[in-house]
C-alpha positions as a printed NumPy array, in Angstrom:
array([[  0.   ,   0.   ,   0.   ],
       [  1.447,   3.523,  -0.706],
       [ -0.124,   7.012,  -0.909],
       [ -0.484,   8.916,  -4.246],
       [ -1.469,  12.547,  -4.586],
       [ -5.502,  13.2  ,  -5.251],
       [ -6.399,  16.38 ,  -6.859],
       [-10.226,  15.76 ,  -6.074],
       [-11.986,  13.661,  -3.959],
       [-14.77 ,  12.461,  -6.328],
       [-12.819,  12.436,  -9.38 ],
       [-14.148,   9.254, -11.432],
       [-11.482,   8.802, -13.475],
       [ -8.634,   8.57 , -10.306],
       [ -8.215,   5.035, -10.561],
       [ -4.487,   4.267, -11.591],
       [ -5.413,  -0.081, -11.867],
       [ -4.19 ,  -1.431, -14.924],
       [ -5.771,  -4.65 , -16.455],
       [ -7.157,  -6.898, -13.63 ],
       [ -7.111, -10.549, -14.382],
       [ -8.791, -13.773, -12.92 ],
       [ -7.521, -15.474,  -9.834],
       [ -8.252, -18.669,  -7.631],
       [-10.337, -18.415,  -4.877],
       [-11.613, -18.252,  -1.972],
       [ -9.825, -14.994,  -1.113],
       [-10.733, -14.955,   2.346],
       [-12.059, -17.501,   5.031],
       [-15.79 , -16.723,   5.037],
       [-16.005, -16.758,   0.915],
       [-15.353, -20.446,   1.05 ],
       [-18.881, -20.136,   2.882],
       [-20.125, -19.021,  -0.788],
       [-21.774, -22.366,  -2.619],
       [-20.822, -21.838,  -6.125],
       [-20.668, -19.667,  -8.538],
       [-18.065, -16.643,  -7.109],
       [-15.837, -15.325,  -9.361],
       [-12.407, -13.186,  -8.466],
       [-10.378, -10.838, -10.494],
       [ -7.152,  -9.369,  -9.497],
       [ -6.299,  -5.264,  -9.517],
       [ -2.763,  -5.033,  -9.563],
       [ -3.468,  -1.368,  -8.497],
       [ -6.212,   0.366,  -7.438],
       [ -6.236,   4.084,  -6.35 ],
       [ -9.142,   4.918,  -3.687],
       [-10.979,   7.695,  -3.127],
       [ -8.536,   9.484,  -0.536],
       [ -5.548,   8.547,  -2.599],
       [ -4.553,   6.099,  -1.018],
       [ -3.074,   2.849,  -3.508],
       [ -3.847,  -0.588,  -2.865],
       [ -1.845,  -3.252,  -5.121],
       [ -3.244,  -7.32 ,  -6.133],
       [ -6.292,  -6.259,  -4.385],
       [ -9.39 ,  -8.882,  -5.222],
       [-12.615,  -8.417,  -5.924],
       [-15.389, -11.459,  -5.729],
       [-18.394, -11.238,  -8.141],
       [-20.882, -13.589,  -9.449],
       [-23.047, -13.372, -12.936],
       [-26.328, -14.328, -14.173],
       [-27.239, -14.682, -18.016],
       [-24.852, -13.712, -20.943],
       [-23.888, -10.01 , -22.564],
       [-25.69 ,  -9.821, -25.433],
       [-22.876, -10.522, -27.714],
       [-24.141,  -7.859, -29.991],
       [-25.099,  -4.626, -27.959],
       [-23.671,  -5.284, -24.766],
       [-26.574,  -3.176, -23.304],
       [-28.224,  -5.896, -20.837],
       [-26.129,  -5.681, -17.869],
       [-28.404,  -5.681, -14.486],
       [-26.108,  -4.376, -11.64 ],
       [-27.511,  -5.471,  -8.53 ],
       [-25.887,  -3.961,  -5.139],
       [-26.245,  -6.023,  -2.221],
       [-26.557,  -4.275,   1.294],
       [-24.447,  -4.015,   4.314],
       [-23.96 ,  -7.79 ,   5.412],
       [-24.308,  -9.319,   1.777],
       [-22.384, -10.7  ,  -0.585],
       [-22.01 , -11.217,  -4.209],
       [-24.38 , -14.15 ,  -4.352],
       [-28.35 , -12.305,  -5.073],
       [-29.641, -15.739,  -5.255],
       [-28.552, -16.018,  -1.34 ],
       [-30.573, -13.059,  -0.225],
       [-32.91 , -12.01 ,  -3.051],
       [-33.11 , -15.687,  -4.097],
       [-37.208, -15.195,  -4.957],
       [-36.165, -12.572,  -7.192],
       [-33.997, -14.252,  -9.389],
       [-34.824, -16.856, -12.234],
       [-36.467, -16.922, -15.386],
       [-39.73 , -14.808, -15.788],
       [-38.981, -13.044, -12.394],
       [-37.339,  -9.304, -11.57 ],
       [-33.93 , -11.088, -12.712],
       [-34.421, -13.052, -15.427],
       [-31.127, -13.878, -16.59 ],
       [-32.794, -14.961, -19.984],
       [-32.955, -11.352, -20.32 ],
       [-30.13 ,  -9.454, -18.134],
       [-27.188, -10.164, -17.555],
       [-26.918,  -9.941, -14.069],
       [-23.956,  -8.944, -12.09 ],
       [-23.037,  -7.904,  -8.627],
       [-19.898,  -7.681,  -6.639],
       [-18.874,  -7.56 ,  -3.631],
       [-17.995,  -4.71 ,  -1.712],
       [-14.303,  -3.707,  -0.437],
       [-14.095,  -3.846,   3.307],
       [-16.695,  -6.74 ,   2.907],
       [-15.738, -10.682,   4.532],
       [-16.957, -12.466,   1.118],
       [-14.045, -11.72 ,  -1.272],
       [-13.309,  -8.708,  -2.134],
       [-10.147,  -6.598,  -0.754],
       [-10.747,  -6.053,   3.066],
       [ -9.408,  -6.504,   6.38 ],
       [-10.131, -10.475,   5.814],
       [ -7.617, -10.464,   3.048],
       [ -3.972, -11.055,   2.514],
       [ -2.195,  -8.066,   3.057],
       [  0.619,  -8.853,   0.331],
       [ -2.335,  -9.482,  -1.935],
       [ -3.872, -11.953,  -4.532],
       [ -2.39 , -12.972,  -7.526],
       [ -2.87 , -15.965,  -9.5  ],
       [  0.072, -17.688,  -8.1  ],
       [ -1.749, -17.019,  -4.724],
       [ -3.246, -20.51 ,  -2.777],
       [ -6.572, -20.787,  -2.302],
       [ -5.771, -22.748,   0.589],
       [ -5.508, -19.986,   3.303],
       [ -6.937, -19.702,   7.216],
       [ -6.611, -16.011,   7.607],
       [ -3.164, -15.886,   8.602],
       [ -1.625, -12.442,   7.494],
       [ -4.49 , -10.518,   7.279],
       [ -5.352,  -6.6  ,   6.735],
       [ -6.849,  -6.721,   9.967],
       [ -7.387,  -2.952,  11.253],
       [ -5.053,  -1.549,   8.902],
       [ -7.181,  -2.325,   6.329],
       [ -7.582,   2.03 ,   4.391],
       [-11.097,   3.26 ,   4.509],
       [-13.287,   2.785,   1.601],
       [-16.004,   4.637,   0.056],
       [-19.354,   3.883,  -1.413],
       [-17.947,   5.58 ,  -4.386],
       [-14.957,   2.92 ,  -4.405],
       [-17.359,   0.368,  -4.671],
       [-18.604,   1.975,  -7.989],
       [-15.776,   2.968,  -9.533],
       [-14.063,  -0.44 ,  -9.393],
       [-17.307,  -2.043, -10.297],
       [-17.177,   0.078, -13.356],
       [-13.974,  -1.687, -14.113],
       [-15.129,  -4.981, -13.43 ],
       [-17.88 ,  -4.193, -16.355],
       [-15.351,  -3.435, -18.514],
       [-13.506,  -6.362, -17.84 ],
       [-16.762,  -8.338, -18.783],
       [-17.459,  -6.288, -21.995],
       [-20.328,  -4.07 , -20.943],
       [-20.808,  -1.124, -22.95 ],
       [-24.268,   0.024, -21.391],
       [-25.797,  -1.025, -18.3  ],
       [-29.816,  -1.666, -18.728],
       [-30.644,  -0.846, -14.885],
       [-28.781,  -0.447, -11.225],
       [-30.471,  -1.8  ,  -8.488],
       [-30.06 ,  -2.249,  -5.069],
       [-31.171,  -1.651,  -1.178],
       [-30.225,   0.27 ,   1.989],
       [-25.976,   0.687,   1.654],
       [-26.481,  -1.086,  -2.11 ],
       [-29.058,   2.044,  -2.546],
       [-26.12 ,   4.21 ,  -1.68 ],
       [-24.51 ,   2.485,  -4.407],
       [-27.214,   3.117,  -6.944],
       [-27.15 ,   6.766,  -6.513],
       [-23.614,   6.849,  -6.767],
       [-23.418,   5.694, -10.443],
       [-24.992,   7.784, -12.383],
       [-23.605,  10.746, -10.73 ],
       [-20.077,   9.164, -11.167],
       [-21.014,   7.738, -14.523],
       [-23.131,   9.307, -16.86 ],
       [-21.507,   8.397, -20.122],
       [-19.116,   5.65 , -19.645],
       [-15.931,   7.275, -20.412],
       [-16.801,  10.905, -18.645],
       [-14.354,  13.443, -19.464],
       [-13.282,  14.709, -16.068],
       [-15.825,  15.291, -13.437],
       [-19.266,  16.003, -14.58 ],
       [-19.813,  18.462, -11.95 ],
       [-23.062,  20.23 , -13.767],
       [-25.77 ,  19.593, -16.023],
       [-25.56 ,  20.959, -20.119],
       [-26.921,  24.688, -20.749],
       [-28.905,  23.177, -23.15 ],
       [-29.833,  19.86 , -25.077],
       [-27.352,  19.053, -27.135],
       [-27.404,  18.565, -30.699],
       [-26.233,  15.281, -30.921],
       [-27.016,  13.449, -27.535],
       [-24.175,  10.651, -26.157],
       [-25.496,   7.702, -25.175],
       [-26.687,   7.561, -21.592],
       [-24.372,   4.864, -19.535],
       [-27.077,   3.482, -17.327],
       [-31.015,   3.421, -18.537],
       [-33.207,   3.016, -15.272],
       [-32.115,   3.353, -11.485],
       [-34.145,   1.292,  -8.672],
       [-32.594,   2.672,  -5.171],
       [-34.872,   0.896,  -2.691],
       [-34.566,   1.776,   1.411],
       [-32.14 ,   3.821,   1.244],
       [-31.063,   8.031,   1.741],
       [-29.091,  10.663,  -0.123],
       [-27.32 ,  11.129,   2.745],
       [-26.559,   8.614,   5.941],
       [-28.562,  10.37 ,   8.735],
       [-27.404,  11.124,  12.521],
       [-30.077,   8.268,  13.479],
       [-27.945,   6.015,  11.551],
       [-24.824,   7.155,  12.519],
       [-25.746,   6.771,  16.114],
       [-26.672,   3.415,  15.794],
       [-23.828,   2.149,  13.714],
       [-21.736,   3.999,  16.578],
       [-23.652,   2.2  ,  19.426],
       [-23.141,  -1.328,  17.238],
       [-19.379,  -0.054,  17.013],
       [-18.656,   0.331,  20.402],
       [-20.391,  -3.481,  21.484],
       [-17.597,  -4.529,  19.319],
       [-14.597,  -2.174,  20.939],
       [-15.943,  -3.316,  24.025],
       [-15.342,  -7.345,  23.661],
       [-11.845,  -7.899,  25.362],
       [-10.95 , -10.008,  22.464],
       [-11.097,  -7.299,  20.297],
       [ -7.659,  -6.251,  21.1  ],
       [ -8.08 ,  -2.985,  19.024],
       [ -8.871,  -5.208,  16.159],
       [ -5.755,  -7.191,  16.452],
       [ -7.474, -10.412,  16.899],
       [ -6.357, -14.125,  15.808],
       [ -8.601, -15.696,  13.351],
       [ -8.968, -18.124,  15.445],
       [-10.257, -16.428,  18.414],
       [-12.26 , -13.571,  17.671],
       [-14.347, -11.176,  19.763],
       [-17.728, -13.354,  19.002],
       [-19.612, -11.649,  21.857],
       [-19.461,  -8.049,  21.079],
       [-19.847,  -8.568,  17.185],
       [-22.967, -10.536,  18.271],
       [-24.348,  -7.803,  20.493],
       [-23.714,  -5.63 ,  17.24 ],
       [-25.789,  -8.016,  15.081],
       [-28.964,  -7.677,  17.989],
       [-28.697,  -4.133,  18.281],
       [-28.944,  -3.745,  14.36 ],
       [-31.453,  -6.047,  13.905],
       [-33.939,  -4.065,  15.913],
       [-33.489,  -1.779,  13.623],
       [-34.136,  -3.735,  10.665],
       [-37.306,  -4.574,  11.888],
       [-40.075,  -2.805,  13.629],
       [-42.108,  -2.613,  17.258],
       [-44.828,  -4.376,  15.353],
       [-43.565,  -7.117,  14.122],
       [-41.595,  -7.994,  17.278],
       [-44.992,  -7.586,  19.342],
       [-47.211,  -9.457,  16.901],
       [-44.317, -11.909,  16.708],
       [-43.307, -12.911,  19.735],
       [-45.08 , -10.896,  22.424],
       [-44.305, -12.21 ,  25.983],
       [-43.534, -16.192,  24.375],
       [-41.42 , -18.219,  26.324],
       [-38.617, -20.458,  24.692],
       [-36.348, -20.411,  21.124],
       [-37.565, -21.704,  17.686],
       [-40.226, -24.209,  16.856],
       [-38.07 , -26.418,  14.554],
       [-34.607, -25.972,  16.533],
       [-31.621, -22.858,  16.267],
       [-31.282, -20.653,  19.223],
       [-28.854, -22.985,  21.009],
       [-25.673, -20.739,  20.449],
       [-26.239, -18.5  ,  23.751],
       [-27.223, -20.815,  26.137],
       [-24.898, -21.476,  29.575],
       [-22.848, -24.47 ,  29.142],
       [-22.944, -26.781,  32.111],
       [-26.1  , -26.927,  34.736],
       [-25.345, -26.321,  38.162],
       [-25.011, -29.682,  40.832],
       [-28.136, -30.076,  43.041],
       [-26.082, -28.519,  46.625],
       [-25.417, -25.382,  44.026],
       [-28.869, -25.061,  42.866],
       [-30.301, -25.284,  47.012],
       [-27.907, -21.808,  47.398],
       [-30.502, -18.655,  46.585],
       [-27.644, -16.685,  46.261],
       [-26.006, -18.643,  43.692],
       [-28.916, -19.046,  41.903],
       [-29.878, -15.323,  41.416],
       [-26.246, -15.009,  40.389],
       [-26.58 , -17.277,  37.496],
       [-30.258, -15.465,  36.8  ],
       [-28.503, -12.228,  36.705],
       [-26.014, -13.48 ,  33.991],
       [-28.354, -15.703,  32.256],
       [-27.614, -15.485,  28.658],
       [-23.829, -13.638,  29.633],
       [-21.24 , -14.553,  26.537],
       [-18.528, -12.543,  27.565],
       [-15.119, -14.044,  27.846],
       [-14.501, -14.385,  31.951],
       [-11.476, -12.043,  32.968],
       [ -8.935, -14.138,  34.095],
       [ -8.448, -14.065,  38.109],
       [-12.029, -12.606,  38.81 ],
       [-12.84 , -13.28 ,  42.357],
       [-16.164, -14.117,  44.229],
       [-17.197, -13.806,  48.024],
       [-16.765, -16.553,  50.178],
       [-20.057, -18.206,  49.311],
       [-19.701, -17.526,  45.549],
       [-16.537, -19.254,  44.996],
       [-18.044, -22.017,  43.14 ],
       [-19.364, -19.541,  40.186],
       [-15.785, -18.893,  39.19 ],
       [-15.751, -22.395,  37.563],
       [-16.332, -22.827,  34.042],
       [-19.243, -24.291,  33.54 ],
       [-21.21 , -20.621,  34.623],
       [-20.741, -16.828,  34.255],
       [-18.734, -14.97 ,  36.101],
       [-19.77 , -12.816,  39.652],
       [-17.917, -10.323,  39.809],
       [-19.209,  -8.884,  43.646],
       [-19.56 , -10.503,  47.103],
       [-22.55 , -11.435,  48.372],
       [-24.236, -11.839,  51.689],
       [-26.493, -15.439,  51.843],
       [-27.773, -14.023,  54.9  ],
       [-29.4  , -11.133,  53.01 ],
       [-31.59 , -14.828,  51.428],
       [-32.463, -16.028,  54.787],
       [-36.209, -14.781,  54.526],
       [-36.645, -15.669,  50.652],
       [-38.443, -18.707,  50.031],
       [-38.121, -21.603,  47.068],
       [-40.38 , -23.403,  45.064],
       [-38.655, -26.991,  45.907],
       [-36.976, -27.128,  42.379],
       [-34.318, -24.837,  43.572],
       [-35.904, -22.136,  42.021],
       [-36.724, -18.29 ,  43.648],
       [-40.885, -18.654,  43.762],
       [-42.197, -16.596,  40.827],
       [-39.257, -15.715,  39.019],
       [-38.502, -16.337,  35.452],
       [-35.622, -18.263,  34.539],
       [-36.316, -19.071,  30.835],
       [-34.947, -16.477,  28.353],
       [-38.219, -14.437,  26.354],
       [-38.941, -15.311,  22.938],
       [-37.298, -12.547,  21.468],
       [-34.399, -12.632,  23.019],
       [-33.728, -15.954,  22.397],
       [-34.464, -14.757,  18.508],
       [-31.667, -12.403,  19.401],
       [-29.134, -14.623,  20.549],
       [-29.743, -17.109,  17.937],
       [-29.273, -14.476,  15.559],
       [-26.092, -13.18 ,  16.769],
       [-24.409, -16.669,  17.271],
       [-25.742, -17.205,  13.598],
       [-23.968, -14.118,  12.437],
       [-20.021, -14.701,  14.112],
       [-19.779, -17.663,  12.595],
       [-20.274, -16.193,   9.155],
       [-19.1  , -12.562,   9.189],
       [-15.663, -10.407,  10.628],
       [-15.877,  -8.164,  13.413],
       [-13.15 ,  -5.518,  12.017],
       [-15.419,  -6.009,   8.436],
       [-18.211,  -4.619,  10.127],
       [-16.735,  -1.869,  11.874],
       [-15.007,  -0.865,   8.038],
       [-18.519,  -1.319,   6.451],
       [-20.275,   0.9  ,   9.325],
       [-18.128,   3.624,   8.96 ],
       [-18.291,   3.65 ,   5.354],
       [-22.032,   4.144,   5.486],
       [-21.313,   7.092,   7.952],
       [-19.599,   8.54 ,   4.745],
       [-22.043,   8.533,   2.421],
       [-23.558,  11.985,   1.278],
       [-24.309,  12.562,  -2.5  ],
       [-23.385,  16.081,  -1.92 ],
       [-19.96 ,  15.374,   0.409],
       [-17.016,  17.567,  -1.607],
       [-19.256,  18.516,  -4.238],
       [-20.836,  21.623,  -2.575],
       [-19.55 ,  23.437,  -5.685],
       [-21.67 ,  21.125,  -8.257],
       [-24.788,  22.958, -10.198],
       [-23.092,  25.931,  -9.608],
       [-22.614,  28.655, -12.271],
       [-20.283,  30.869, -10.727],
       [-16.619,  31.415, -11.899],
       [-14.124,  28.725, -10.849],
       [-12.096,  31.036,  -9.205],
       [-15.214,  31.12 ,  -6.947],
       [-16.108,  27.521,  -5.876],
       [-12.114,  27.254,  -5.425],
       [-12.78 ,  28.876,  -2.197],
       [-15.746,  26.803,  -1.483],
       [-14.286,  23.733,  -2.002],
       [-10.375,  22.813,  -1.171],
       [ -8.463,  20.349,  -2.685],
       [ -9.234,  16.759,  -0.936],
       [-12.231,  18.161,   0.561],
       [-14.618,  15.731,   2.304],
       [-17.317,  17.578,   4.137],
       [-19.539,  19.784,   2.938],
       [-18.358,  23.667,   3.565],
       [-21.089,  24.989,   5.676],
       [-23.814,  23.46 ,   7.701],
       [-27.752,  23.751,   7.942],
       [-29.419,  25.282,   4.767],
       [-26.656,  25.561,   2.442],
       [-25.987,  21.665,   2.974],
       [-29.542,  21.037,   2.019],
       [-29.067,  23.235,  -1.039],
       [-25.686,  21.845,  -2.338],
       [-27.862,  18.078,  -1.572],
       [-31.161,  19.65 ,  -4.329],
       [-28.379,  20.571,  -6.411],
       [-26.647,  17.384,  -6.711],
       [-29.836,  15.09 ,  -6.891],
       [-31.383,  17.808,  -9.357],
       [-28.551,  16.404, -12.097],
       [-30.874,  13.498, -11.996],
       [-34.209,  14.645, -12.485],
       [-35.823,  13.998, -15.953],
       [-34.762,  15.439, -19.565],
       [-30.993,  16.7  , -17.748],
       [-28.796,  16.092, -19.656],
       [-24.218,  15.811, -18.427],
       [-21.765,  15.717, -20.4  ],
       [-24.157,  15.406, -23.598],
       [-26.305,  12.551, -22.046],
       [-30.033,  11.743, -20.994],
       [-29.684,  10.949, -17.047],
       [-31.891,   7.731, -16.792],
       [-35.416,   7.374, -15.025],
       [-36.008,   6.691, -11.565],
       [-37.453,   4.834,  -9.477],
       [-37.241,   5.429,  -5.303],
       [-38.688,   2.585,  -3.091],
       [-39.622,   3.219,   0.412],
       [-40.934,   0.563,   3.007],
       [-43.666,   2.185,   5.66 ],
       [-42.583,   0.534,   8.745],
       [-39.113,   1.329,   7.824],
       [-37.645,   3.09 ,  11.183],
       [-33.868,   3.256,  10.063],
       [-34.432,   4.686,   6.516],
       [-37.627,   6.464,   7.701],
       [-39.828,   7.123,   4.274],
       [-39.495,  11.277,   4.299],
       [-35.941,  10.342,   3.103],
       [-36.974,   8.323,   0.018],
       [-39.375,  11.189,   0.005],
       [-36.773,  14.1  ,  -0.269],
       [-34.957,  12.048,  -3.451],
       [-38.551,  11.812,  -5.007],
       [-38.958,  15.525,  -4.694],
       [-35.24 ,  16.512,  -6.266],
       [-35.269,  14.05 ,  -8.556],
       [-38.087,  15.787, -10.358],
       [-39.949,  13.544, -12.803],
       [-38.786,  10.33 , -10.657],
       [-41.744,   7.825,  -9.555],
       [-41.519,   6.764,  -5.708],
       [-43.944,   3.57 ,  -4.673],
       [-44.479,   2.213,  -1.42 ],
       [-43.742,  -1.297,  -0.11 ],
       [-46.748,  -2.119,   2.627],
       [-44.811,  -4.115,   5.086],
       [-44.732,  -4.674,   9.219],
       [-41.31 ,  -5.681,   8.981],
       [-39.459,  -2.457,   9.446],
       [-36.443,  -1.816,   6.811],
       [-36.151,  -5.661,   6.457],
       [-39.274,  -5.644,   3.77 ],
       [-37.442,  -4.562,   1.37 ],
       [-35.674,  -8.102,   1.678],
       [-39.101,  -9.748,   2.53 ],
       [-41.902,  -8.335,   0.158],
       [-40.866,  -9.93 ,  -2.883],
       [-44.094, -10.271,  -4.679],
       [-44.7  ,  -6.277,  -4.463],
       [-40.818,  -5.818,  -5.083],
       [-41.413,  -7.816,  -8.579],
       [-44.498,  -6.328,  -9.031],
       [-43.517,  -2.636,  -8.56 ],
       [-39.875,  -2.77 ,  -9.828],
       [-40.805,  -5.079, -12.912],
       [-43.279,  -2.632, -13.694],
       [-40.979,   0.319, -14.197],
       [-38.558,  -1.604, -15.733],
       [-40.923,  -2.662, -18.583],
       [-41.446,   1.03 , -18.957],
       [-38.139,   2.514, -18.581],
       [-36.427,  -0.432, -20.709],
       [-39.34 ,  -2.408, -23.17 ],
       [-36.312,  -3.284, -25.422],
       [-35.37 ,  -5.888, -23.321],
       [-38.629,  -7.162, -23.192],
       [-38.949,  -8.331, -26.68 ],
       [-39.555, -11.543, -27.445],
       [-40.335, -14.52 , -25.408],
       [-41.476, -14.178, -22.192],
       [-42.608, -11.298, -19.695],
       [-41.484, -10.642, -16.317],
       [-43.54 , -12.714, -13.769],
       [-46.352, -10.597, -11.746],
       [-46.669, -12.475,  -8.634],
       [-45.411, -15.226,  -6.804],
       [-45.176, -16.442,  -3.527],
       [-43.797, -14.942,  -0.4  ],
       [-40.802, -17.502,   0.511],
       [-38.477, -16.627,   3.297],
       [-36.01 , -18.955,   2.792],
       [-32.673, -19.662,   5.237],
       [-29.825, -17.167,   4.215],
       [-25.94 , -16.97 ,   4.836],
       [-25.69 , -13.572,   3.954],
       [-28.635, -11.82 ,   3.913],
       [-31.249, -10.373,   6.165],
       [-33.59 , -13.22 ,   6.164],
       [-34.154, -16.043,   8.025],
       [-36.879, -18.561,   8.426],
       [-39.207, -16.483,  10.664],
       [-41.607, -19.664,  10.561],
       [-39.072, -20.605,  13.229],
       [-40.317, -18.076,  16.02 ]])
């Protein structure tokens, strides 16, 4: 890794990589958890957004369907969210086959995964001398990025997807789509891209229409969940999930062994984030005051190992110990002591106390003959058994330093971050003194930042035309229940985006439906695509109106069999 000078912070045309080629995989341990199917290229330099140069970096991808040989023009890019990967069929699996939303007899369908991400691509779970193809697949994590791993951008992610296209031939891409941080990613590309070669920075639309239009790079948009700009709600949550990780003793500032990573704090990240991928109603009307794990198994991960003997369980004081720490998966601190008459919970086989107690405090309490304090609860809740399954679920398949990278580089994402200057028509002498060299934030807060934000979605909006082409139409998807990217923010890209169409998803499920409602995702998203693109629909077949509601079991996704709970 070296540094390079970077004249401008959203230049699209800053990468330095020369011709990537194809290399064995899996790249790092958790893509081997990929079934089939995942692809990996080779950058033998790649220059990010803050300058910084990464050499041999790979990226993992996966396809659907074949380029038409002739026009090139029906690439689907599909950008997966936060915790995804490269496989769609993994996490939008209902959504992809023939006759459906992704019908790779029609598209050609590719998406790959983000940097910073576990499944593949360049990241703190990758070799730090990177990937070549004289590189092993045969690899257990040794020598890793780790912490040191630069941050990336949302606008990294499209720039070297761009050069994966051109890798694969594509001249034109027939629609972007994607959800939540792949929504980011959707937004991203046509400002970035709106002819496929631009020439320099297409910082403002055309005076006028020009005479002879270029053709447009990408032809329809579908952001779904998602925000121009990741809001201080988000933020504070991702900080909140951040700091469960920091907090994990095993984290060791990120320093960790492969072997023995900080399981309980990523976990506690995972819980925290999933209640905000869902929503107060669906947890109520879900689980409500239940008792016990899953119907059909799952939910064993965070149970105590080891019961108590029968002269522990008669000891009240014991016993409200272990109650108090019921569900506790945090590594034990070595030499943590206990009061006289707690010495036995300082064995293995419980949690740890970490305070003296008084039995004689007990003396008056009373038992229900099992052992048990009369008319308290020693079963975990419904839900938070859902919980715990669902973090042990998540640290066996996904890095702890990976999510802290992929948190922050949400926090980064702002259309209108270092391009306060863009729709502008003053002199350039002017926005100079708006906008420094390298600059990241926006220059002033409060009004202005809301005016730099219309004036950078407003190079979207219908019949605008950059760098002599069409920008494409679009369509914003918002979920009702969502609580993390509340609807007024799919809202406020409907309204400058003029001429865009917005539709919403009816769901309980919180930000999760857009993961979940597949039949109204088909429905809604086919819909406009037959519109935006009928081209493609020539010929046999038609995109599929309907279908079933699955929820099927996924790696790397969101969803999970909720018939479970």
């Amino acid at each position: 890794m070296t540094l390079a000078n970077h004249s401008n912070g959203d230049n699209s045309t800053a990468s330095t990589s020369s011709t990537p080629y194809p290399i064995p995989g899996p790249t790092s341990p958790q893509s081997s958890l990929i079934s089939s199917g995942l692809q990996y290229l080779s950058f033998p330099t790649f220059t990010l957004e803050s300058g910084i140069i990464l050499h041999n970096i790979p990226l993992a991808y996966k396809t659907w369907g074949k380029l038409d040989p002739e026009k090139k023009n029906n690439a689907l890019v599909v950008c997966h969210a936060l915790t995804g990967s490269a496989d769609v069929e993994d996490w939008w699996g209902p959504l992809l086959g023939p006759g459906k939303l992704f019908d790779p007899t029609r598209f050609f369908i590719v998406c790959s995964n983000v940097l910073g991400s576990p499944y593949g691509s360049a990241g703190p779970c990758t070799k730090v001398e990177g990937h070549t193809a004289e590189s092993s697949p045969e690899w257990n994590g040794e020598g890793w990025w780790g912490p040191e791993f630069p941050a990336t951008t949302v606008r990294d992610d499209v720039r070297i997807t761009k050069q994966l296209l051109d890798y694969l031939g594509v001249e034109q891409i027939a629609a972007v789509v994607g959800g939540s941080m792949g929504g980011m990613s959707v937004l991203e590309w046509p400002l970035l891209f709106p002819v496929r070669f631009p020439d320099g920075t297409p910082s403002k639309a055309d005076e006028q229409a020009p005479s002879s239009p270029k053709e447009s790079y990408i032809r329809a948009l579908v952001p779904l969940a998602t925000a121009a700009r990741h809001s201080a709600w988000c933020i504070s949550w991702a900080e909140a999930q951040r700091q469960s990780i920091y907090s994990d003793p095993l984290f060791d500032h990120g320093y960790y062994h492969p072997s023995q990573t900080p399981r309980s704090g990523l976990a506690a990240a995972r819980m925290a984030a999933l209640l905000t991928y869902r929503s107060r109603e669906s947890f109520e009307s879900r689980f409500g005051r239940r008792i016990g794990g899953p119907s059909k198994g799952g939910g064993v991960g965070f149970q105590n190992v080891g019961r108590p003997s029968a002269d522990r369980r008669s000891s009240l004081a014991q016993q409200a110990a272990m109650m108090h720490n019921e569900g506790n998966q945090s590594p034990r601190v070595q030499g943590q002591q206990a009061g006289a008459s707690m010495t036995s919970l300082t064995e293995a086989a419980l949690p740890p106390a970490a305070v003296n107690v008084n039995t004689t405090s007990f003396s008056n309490a009373t038992s229900n003959g099992n052992g048990q304090a009369a008319g308290l609860q020693t079963k975990p809740f419904s839900a938070q058994s859902y919980l715990r399954y669902q973090g042990d679920k998540f640290v066996k398949r996904f890095d702890a330093n990976c999510y802290i990278h992929l948190t922050r580089k949400m926090d980064t994402h702002d259309v209108a971050r270092g391009r306060a200057h863009w729709g502008l028509e003053r002199d350039p002498a002017d926005q100079a003194e708006e906008v420094t060299v390298g600059e990241q934030r926006l220059p002033r807060e409060g009004e202005e930042d809301d005016e730099a934000l219309q004036r950078v979605l407003s190079l979207l909006s219908v019949k605008t035309y950059r760098q002599g082409a069409l920008a494409p139409p679009v369509l914003v998807v918002s979920v009702e229940s969502d609580g993390l990217f509340a609807p007024p923010e799919q809202e406020l890209l409907h309204q400058f985006i003029q001429g865009s169409e917005i539709v919403t998803i009816r769901s309980p499920d919180g930000h999760d439906g857009f993961l979940l409602e597949f039949v109204q995702i088909n429905d809604h998203v086919g819909r406009f695509l037959r519109n935006a693109i009928p081209d493609v629909y020539e010929g046999n077949g038609s995109i599929k109106t309907g279908g079933e509601r699955v929820v099927k079991e996924s790696m790397s996704g969101e969803v999970e069999d909720l018939t479970r709970w």
